[in-house]
N, C-alpha and C positions, 0 to 999 in steps of 0.2 A: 942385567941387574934390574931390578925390581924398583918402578918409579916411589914418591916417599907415601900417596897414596896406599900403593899395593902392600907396603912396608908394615904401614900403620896398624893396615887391616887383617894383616895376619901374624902381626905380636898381641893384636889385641883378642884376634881367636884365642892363641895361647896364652894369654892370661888368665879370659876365663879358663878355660881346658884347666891350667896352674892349679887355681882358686877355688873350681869345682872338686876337685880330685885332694885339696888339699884339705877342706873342708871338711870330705866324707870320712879322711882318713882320721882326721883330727876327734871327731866325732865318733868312730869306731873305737878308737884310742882310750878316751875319757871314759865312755861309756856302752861296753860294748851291748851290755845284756839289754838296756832300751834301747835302743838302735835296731839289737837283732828282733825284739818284740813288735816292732816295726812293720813285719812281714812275717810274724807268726813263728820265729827260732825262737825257743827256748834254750837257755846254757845255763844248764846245772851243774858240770862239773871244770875244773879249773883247766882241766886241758882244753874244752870247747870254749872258755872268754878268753886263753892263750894264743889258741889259733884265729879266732876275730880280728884281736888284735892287731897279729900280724899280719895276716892276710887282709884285710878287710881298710885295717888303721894305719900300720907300715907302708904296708905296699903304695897303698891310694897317695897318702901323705908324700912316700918319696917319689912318686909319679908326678903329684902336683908340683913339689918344689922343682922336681927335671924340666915341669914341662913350663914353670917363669924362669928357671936359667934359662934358657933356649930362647924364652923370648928377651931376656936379657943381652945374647950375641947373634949378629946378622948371620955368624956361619951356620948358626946351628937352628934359626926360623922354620927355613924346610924341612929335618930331620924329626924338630922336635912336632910339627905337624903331623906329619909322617906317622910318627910314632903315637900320636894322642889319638887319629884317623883309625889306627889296627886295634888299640886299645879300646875303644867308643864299639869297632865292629866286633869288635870280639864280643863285649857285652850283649851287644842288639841278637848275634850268631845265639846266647846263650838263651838270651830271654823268644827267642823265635823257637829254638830247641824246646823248650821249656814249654810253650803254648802247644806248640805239636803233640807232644808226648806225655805232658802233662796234663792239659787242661789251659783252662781259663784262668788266672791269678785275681789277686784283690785290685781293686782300684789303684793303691799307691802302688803296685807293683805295673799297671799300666802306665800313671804318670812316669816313673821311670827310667821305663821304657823309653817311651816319647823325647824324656830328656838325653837318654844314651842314643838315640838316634839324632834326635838335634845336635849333640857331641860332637856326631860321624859326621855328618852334611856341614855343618860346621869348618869343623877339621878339614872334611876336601877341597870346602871351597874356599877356605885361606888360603892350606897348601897351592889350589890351580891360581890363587889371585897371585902369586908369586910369579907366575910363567911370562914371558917378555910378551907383550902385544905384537902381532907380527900383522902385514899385510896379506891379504888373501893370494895374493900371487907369488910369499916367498917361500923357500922351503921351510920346513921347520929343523930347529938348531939339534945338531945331534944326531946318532943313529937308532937310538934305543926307544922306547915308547917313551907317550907324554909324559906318566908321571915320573918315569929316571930322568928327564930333560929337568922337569923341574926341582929335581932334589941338588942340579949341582949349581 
């Protein structure tokens, strides 16, 4: 079990993570069409400020609120790290895609970036702050790799 340190440090990643995500969604939600103008979307018709919303507003929002339940219960700290870690890489995968294939993006769409990475680095290193300190001479707990050790 995770000293109150180690505890601390990774309900308080996932707060942010929570509060980031709930922000974005909250803000796609109100206002999708400045948000999307943001990064150069236009939404002229109702089906495109429908799917923002949802995708963009919903999604992020009920992401954020999963991801302050979680830091709200000890069992679900590493799960919900876990899950905000794939979520943050999944972004960075998209915005990397995106650089490749695309091209160069605007400046806000670099800052970001930087922030969906700071997300993921974030995110791992809560999730591994969770892992028990062990001495260099013991084995380590479990048979599986580190990070299944530390989701249980």
């Amino acid at each position: 079990m995770p000293d109150a340190s180690q505890d601390r440090v990774a309900r308080g990643v996932l707060v942010l993570c929570g509060l980031a995500f709930l922000a974005v969604g909250i803000a796609f939600l109100v206002t999708p069409v400045s948000m999307a103008a943001h990064v150069g979307i236009t939404l002229d018709a109702v089906s495109s400020k429908s799917d923002l919303r949802a995708v963009y507003g919903g999604l992020d929002a009920g992401l954020g609120l999963f991801f302050l339940a979680c830091a709200g219960r000890r069992s679900w700290v590493a799960p919900g790290l876990f899950a905000a870690m794939l979520c943050f890489v999944g972004l960075v995968a998209g915005r990397i895609t995106s650089l490749t294939l695309d091209g160069a993006p605007g400046a806000l769409v670099f800052l970001l970036f930087g922030s969906e990475l700071l997300g993921a680095v974030g995110s791992a290193w809560g999730l591994f702050s969770l892992r028990p300190h062990r001495k260099d001479d013991e084995e380590p707990a479990g048979e599986g790799p580190a990070l299944l050790d530390a989701l249980k």
